[in-house]
MARMI-84321 format. One line per field, with one value per residue (C-alpha): residue number from 1; residue in three letters; chain; x, y, z. Coordinates in steps of 0.2 Angstrom, whole numbers, plus 5000, padded with zeros to 4 digits. Example, Ala and Ser with C-alpha at 12.3 -4.5 7.8 and 13.67 -1.06 7.14 Angstrom:
BEGIN
resi	(1, 2)
resn	(ALA, SER)
chain	(A, A)
px	(5062, 5068)
py	(4978, 4995)
pz	(5039, 5036)
***
This chain:
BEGIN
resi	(1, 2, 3, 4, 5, 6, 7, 8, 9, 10, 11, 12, 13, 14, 15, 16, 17, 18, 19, 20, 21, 22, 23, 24, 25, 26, 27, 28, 29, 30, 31, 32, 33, 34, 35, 36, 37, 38, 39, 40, 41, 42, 43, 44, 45, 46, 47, 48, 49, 50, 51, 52, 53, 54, 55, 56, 57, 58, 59, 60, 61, 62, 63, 64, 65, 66, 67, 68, 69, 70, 71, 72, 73, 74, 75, 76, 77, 78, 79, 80, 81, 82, 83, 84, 85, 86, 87, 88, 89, 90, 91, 92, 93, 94, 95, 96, 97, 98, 99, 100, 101, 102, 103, 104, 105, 106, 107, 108, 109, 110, 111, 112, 113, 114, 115, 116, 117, 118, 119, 120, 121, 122, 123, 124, 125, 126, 127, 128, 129, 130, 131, 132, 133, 134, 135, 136, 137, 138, 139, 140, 141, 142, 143, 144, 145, 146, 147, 148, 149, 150, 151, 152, 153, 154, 155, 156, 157, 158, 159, 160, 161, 162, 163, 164, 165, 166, 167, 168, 169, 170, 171, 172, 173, 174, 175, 176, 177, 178, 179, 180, 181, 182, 183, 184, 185, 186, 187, 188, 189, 190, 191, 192, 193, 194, 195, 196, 197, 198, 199, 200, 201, 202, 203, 204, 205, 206, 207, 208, 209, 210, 211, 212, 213, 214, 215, 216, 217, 218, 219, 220, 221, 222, 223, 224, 225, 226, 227, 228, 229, 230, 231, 232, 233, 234, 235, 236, 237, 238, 239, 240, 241, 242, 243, 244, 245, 246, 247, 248, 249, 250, 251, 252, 253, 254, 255, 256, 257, 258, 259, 260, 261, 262, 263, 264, 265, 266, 267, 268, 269, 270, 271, 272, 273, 274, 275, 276, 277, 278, 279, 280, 281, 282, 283, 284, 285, 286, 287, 288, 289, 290, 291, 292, 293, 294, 295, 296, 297, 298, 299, 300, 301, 302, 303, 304, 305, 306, 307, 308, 309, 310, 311, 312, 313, 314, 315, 316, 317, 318, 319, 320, 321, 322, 323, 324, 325, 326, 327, 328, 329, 330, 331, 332, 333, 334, 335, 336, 337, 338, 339, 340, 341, 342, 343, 344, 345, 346, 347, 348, 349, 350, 351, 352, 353, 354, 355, 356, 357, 358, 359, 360, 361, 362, 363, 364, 365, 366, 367, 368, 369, 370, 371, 372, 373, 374, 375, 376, 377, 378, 379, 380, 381, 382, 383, 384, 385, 386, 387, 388, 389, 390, 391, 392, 393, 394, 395, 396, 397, 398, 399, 400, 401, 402, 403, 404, 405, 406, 407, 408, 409, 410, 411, 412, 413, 414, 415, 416, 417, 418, 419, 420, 421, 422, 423, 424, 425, 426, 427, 428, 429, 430, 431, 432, 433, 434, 435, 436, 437, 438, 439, 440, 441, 442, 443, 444, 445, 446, 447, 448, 449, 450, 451, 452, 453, 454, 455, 456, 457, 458, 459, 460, 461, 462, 463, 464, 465, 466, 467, 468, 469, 470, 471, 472)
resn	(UNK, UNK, UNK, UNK, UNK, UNK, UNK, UNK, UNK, UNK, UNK, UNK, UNK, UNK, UNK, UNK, UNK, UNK, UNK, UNK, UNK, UNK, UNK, UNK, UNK, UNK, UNK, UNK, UNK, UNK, UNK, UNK, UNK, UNK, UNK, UNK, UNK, UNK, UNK, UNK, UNK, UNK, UNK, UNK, UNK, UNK, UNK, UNK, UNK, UNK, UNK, UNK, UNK, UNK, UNK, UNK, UNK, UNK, UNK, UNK, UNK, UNK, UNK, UNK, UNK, UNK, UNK, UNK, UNK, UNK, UNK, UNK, UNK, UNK, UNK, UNK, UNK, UNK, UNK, UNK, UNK, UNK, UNK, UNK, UNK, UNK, UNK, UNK, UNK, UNK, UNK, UNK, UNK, UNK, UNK, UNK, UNK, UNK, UNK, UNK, UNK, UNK, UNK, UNK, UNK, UNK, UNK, UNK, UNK, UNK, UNK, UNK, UNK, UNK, UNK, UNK, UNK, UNK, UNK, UNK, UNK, UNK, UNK, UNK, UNK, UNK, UNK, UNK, UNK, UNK, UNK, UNK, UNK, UNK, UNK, UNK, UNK, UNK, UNK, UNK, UNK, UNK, UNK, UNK, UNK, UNK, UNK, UNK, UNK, UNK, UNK, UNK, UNK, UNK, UNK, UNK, UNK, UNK, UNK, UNK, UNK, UNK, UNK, UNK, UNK, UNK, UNK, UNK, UNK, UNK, UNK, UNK, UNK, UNK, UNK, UNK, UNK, UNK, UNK, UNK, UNK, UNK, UNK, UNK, UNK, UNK, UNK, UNK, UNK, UNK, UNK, UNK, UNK, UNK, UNK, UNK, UNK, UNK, UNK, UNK, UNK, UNK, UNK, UNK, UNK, UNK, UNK, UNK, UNK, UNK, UNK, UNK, UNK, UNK, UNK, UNK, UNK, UNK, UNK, UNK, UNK, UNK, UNK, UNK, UNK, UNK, UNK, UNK, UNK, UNK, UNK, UNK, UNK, UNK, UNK, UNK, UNK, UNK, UNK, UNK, UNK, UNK, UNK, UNK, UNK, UNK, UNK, UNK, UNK, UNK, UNK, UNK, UNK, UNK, UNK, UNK, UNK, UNK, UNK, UNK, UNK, UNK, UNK, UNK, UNK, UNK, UNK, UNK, UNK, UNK, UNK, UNK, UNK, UNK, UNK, UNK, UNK, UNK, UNK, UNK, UNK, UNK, UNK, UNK, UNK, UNK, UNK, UNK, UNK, UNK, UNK, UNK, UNK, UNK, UNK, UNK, UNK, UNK, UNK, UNK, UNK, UNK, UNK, UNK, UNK, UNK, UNK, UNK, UNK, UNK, UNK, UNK, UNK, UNK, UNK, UNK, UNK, UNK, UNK, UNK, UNK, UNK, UNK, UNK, UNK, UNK, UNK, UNK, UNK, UNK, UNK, UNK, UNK, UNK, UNK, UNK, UNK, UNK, UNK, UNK, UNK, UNK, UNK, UNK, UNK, UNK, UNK, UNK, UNK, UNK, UNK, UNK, UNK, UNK, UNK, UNK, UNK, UNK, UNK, UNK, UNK, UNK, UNK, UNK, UNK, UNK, UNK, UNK, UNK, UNK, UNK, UNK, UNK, UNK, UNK, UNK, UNK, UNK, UNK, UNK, UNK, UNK, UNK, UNK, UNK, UNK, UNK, UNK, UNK, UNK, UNK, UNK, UNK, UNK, UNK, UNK, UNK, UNK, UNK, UNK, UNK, UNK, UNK, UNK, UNK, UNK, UNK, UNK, UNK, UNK, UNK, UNK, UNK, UNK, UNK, UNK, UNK, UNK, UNK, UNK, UNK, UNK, UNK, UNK, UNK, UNK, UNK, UNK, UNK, UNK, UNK, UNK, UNK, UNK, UNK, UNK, UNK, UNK, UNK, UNK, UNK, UNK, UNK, UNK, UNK, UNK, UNK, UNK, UNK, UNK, UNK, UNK, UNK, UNK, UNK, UNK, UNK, UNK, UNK, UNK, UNK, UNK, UNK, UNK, UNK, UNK, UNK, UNK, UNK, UNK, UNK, UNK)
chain	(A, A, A, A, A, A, A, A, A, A, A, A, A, A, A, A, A, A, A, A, A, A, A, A, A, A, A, A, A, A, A, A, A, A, A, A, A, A, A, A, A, A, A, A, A, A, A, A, A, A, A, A, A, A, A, A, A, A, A, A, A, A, A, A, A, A, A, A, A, A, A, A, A, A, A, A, A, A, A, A, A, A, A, A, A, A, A, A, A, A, A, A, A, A, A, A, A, A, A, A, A, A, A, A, A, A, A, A, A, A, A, A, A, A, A, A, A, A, A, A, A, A, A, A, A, A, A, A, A, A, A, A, A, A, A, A, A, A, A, A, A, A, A, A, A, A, A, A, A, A, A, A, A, A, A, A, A, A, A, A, A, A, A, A, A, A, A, A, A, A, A, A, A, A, A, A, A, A, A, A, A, A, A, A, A, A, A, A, A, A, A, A, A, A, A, A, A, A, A, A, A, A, A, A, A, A, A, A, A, A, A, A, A, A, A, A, A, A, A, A, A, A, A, A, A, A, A, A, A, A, A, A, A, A, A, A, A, A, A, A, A, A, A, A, A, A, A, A, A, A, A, A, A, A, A, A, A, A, A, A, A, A, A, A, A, A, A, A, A, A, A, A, A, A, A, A, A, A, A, A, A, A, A, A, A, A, A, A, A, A, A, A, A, A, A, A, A, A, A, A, A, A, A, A, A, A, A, A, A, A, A, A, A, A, A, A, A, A, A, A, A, A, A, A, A, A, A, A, A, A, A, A, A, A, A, A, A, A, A, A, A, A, A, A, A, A, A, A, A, A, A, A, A, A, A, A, A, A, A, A, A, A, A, A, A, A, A, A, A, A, A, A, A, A, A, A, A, A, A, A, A, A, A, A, A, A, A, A, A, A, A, A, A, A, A, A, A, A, A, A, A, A, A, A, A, A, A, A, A, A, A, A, A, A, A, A, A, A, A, A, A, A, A, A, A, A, A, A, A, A, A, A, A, A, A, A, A, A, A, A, A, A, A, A, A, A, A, A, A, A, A, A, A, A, A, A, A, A, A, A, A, A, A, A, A, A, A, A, A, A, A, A)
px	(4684, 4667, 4656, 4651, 4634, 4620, 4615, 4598, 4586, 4572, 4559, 4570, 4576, 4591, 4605, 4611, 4629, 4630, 4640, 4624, 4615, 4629, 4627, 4608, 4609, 4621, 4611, 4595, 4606, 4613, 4597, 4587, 4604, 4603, 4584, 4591, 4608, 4602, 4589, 4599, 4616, 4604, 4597, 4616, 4615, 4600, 4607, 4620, 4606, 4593, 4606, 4610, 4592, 4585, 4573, 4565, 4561, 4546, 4555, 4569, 4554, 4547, 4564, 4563, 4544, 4543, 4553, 4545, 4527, 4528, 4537, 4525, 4509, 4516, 4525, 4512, 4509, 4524, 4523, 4508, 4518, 4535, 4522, 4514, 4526, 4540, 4551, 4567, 4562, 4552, 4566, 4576, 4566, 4566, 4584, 4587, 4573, 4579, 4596, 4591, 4582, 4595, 4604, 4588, 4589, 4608, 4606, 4592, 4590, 4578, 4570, 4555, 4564, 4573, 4558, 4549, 4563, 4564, 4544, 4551, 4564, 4553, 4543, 4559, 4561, 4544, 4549, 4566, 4559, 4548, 4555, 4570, 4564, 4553, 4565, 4575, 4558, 4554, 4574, 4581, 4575, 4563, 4574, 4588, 4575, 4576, 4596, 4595, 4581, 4592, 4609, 4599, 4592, 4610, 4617, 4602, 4603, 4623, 4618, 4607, 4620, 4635, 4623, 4626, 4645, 4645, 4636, 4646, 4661, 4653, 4646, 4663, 4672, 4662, 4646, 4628, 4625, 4634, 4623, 4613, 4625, 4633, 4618, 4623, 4638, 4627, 4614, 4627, 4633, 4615, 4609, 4624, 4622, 4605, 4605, 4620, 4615, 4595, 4581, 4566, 4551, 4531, 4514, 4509, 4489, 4490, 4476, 4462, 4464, 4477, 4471, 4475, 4459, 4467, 4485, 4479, 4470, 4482, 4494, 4483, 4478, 4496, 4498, 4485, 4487, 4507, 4501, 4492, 4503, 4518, 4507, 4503, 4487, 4479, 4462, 4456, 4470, 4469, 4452, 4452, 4467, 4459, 4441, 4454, 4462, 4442, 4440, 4455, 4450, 4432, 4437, 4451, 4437, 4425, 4439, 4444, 4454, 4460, 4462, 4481, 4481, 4471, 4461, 4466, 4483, 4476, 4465, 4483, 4482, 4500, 4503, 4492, 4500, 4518, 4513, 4505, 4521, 4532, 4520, 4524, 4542, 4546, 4537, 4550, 4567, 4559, 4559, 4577, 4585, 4578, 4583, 4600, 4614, 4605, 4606, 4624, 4629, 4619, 4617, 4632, 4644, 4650, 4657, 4646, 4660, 4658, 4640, 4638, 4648, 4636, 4630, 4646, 4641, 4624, 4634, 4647, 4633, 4620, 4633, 4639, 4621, 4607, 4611, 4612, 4595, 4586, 4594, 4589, 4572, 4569, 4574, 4569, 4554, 4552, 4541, 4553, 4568, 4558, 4552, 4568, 4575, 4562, 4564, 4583, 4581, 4569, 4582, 4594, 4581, 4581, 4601, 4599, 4589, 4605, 4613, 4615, 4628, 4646, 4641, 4656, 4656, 4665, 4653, 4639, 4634, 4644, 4635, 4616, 4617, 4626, 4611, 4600, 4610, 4609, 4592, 4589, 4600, 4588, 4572, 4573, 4577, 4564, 4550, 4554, 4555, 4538, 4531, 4536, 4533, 4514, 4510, 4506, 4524, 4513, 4509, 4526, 4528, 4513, 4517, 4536, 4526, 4516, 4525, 4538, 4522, 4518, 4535, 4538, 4521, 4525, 4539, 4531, 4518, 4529, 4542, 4528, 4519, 4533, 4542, 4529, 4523, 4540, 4542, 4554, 4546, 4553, 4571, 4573, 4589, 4595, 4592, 4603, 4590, 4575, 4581, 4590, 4574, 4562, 4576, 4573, 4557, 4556, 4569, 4556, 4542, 4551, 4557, 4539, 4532, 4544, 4539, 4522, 4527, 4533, 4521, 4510, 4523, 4524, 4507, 4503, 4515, 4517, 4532, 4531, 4528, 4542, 4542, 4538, 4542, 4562, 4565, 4582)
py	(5486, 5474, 5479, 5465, 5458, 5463, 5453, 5461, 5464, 5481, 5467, 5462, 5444, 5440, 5432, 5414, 5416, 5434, 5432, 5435, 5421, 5409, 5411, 5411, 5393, 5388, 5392, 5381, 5365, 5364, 5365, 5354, 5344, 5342, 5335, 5321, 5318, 5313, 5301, 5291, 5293, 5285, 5269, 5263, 5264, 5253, 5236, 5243, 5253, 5240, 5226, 5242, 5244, 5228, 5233, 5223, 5224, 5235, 5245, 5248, 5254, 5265, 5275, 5278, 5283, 5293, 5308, 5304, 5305, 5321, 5326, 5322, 5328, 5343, 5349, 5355, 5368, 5372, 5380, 5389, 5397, 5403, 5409, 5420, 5424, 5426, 5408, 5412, 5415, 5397, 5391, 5396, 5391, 5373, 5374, 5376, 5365, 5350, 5352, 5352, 5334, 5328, 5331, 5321, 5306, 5305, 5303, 5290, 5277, 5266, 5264, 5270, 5286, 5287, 5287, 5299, 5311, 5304, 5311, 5329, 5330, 5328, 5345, 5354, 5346, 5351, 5367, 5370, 5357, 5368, 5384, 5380, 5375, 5390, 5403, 5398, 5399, 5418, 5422, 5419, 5429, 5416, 5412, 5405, 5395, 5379, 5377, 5384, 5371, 5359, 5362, 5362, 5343, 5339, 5343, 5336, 5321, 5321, 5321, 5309, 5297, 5304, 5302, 5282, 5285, 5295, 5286, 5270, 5281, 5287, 5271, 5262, 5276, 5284, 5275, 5276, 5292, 5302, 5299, 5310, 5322, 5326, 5338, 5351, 5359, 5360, 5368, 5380, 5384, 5386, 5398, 5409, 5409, 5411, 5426, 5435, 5431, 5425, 5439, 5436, 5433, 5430, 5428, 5447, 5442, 5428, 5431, 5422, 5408, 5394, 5376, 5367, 5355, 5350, 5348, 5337, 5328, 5324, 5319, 5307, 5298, 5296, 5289, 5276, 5270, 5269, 5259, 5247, 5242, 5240, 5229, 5219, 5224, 5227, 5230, 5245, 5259, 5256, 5259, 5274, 5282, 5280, 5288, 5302, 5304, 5306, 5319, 5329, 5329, 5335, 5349, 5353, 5357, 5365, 5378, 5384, 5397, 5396, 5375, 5369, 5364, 5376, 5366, 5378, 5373, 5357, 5366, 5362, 5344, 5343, 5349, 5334, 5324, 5327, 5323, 5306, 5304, 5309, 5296, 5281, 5286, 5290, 5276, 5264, 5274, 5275, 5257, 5254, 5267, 5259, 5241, 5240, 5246, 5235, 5220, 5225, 5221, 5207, 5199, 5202, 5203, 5222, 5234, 5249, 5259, 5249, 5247, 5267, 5268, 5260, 5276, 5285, 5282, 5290, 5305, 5308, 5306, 5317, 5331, 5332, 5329, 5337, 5355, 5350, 5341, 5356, 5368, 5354, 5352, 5371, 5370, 5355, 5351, 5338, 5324, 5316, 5317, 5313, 5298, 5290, 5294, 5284, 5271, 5269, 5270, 5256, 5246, 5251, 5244, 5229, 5226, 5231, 5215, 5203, 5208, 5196, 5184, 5185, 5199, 5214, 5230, 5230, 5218, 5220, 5237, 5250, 5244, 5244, 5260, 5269, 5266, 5271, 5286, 5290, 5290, 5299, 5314, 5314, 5315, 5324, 5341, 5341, 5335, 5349, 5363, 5358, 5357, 5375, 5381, 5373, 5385, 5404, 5412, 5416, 5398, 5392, 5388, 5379, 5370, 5365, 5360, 5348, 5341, 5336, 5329, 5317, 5314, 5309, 5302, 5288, 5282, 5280, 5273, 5261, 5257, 5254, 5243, 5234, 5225, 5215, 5212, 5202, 5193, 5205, 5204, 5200, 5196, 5196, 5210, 5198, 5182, 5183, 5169, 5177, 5195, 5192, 5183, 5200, 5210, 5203, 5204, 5222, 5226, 5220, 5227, 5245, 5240, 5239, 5256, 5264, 5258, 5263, 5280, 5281, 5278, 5293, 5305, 5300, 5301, 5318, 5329, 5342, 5347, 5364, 5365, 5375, 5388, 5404, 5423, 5430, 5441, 5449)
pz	(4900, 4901, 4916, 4926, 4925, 4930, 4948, 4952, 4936, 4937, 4945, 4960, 4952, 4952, 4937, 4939, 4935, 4947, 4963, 4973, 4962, 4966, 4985, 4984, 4974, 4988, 5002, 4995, 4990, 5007, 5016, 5004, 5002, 5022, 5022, 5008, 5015, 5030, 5026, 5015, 5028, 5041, 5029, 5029, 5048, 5050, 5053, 5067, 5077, 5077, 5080, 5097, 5101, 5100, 5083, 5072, 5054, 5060, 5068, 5058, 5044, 5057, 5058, 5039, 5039, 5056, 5048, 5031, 5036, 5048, 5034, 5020, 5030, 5034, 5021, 5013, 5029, 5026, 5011, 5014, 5029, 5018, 5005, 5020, 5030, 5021, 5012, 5018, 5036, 5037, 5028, 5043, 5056, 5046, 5047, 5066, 5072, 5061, 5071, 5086, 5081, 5074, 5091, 5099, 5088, 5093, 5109, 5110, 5122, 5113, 5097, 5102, 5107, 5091, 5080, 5091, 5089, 5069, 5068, 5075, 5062, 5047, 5056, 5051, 5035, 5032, 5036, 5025, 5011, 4999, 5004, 4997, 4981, 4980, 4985, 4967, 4958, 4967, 4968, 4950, 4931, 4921, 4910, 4921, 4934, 4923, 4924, 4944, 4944, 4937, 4946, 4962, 4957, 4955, 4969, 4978, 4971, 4977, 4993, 4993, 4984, 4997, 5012, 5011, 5009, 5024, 5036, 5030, 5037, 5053, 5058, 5055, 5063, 5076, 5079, 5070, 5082, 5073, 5058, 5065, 5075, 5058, 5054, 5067, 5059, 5041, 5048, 5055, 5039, 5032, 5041, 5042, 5021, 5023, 5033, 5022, 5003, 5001, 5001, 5008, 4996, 5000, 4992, 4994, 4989, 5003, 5015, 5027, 5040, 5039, 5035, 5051, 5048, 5034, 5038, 5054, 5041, 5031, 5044, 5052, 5035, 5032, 5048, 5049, 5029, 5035, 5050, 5043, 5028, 5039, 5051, 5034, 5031, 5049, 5043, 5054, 5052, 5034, 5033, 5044, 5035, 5019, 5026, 5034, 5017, 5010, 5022, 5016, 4999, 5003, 5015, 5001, 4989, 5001, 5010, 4993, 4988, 5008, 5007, 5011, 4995, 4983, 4971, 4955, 4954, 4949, 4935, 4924, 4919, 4917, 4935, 4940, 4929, 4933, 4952, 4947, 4939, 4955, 4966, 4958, 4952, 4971, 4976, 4967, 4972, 4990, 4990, 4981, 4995, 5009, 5004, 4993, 5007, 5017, 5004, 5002, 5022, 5025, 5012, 5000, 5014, 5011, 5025, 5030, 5019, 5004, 5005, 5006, 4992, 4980, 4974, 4969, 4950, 4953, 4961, 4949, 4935, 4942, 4947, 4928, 4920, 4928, 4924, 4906, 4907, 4915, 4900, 4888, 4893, 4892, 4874, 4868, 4877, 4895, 4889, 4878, 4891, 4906, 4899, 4893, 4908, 4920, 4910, 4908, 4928, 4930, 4920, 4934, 4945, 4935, 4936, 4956, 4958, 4953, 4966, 4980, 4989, 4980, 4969, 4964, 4969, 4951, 4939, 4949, 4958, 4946, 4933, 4941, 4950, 4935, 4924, 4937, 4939, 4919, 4922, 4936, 4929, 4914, 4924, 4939, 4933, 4920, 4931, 4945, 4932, 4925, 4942, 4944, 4927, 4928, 4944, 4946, 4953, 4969, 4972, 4971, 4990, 4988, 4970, 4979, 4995, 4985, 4974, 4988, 4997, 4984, 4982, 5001, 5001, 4987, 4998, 5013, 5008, 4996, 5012, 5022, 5009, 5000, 5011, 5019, 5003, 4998, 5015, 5023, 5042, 5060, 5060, 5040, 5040, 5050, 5040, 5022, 5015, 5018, 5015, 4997, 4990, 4998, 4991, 4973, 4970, 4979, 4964, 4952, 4961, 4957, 4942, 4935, 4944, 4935, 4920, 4921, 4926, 4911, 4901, 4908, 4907, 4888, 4886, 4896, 4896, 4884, 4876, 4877, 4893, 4898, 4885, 4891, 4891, 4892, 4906, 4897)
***
């Protein structure tokens, strides 16, 4: 008779495939799944509740970036206050505050109301966001964080490909509302897995003030640089946003080791590397998620349904692949995988950018999105797991805290930038013209991001990256 493994190791971390390891993974994809799943269920909404709240185009960009730039400005508190008070207990707080949000946006009167409540929920996203990754990297033996690592990117990435699906339901069947409303009963389940399986974890040498100077900093630099891109340029915000985003920088520097964002994590040029890398690739998937279901009701005629499910492929593909990528990148190194992978998903990108009036779910969609989705399962798991691995164990919060930073700041700043750009203003979602030829050269636009996002990965990232000691 076998005994059953091990589930908690002399040093308090715990085995992947134990029962307890199992429910902790569980806990962490659902409350990063929820942040994910609901900012891609609500960009398949967009057309129905700017057409209900009499938006426009700026508008309709203000309800994506209001919850990504609290979101992005914050995030980075928000590792800093799981690593000090405890990951599983901010995570928590995260969890509930984004629910009650969520209930906010659904009830909005106006748009203006909607993106107020949008900025609100990106505070709890903020909160649940890094702790969840980090609770995997402080939970699980070192030896099993790559596959966790990967599994978690997996099922992340399913719900961010289900999230269109599901909104196409719930806004055919029950109104764009319940895009939102739908978050209550997850959050629900979270914490009541939260609260039963996942220990609590902390930086135990964590000490000193909080950086609030610097988290408002951030915030308002966000804030202007987003305001004046989606304005097309309005001279003054941008100017102040980048003299703000000058001032973080500086105060970073000077308030070390107490700064929001330590300035010796940075001392590893392949941590800086890999978030230059997350940048620009978010920066082109930020702008592909925000425009495609929309291209697919207005311009190529498809149901809210049909359009949400575009991204089954990528589902399917990054469900079945991105555990295996994070184990093979542990043996075989990240560099070589993270590269081909980028690139095979800016072809996506460049096979997302024929889509247009008349085009097939069949001949048209299944084929772009599944090469995005090959690519994407290649990449993602990799690039987290040599985030994590580039960073102290203590630091993990704050390593998970900014790399999701960089990774929500790319796509804000790329949604806010990118449309205006390509001519998509006003009324556009509501002109088929106008909004196909935008949508185009947008793919391209992303298309060629990727590519160079490439290229730094292939020429910074070491391919031993992850190779460290066993814990067995």
């Amino acid at each position: 008779m076998t005994n059953p493994p091990e589930e908690v190791r002399a040093d308090g971390h715990v085995v992947l495939k134990s029962a307890r390891g199992r429910w902790i993974l569980a806990a962490t994809v659902l409350g990063s799944g929820l942040a994910l799943l609901d900012s891609t269920v609500v960009n398949v909404a967009l057309p129905f509740l700017g057409r209900e709240l009499e938006a426009d185009m700026a508008g309709l960009q203000w309800t994506v970036n209001a919850y990504t730039l609290t979101l992005a400005g914050l995030i980075l508190l928000g590792g800093s206050l799981g690593d000090r008070y405890g990951r599983r207990n901010v995570f928590l707080v995260g969890v509930v505050w984004f629910a009650v949000a969520s209930a906010l946006c659904g009830l909005s009167p106006n748009i203006e109301f909607l993106i107020a409540a949008r900025a609100l929920q990106g505070v709890g996203g903020a909160l649940l966001t890094p702790g969840s990754l980090a609770l995997i990297q402080a939970s699980f033996v070192r030896h099993d964080r790559p596959r966790a690592v990967g599994v978690w990117s997996g099922l992340g990435g399913v719900a961010s490909a289900v999230g269109p699906l599901l909104g196409g339901w719930l806004v055919e069947t029950a109104g764009w509302r319940w895009a939102f409303l739908i978050n209550l009963p997850f959050a629900v389940v979270i914490v009541v897995l939260t609260l039963r399986h996942v220990p609590e974890s902390r930086d135990e040498q964590a000490a000193g003030r909080f950086d609030v100077l610097g988290a408002v900093l951030a915030a308002l630099a966000l804030a202007g640089l987003t305001y004046g891109l989606i304005q097309q340029g309005a001279p003054v915000p941008l100017l102040v946003g980048a003299a703000l985003a000058a001032a973080f920088v500086v105060t970073q520097v000077r308030r070390s080791p107490e700064a929001l964002v330590p300035v010796e994590i940075f001392r590893d040029r392949v941590f800086t590397a890999v978030n230059v890398v997350t940048l620009i690739m978010y920066a082109a998937m930020g702008v592909v998620f925000f425009l495609l279901v929309v291209q697919l009701q207005v311009v190529s005629g498809f149901s809210p349904i049909a359009a949400g499910m575009a991204m089954l492929p990528t589902t399917i593909l990054m469900l079945l692949l991105s555990a295996r990528a994070g184990e093979l990148a542990r043996r075989v190194g990240p560099r070589l995988l993270m590269t081909i992978g980028i690139l095979v998903a800016g072809v996506g990108f460049l096979l997302m950018s024929t889509i247009g009036d008349g085009s097939s779910y069949a001949l048209h969609v299944i084929p772009a999105v599944s090469v995005f989705g090959l690519g994407l399962s290649a990449a993602v798991a990799p690039l987290t797991a040599t985030v994590l691995a580039t960073a102290d164990e203590r630091h993990a919060g704050t390593a998970s805290g900014v790399n999701n930073a960089v990774a929500r700041t790319g796509s804000l700043l790329a949604v806010a930038a990118v449309p205006p750009l390509v001519g998509l203003v006003g009324d556009a979602f509501q002109n088929p013209a106008v909004f196909g030829a935008g949508y185009r050269t947008a793919m391209l636009v992303s298309a060629g991001m990727m590519a160079v996002a490439a290229l730094i990965t292939f020429v910074t990232i070491r391919t031993n990256v992850l190779a460290g000691g066993d814990d067995d």
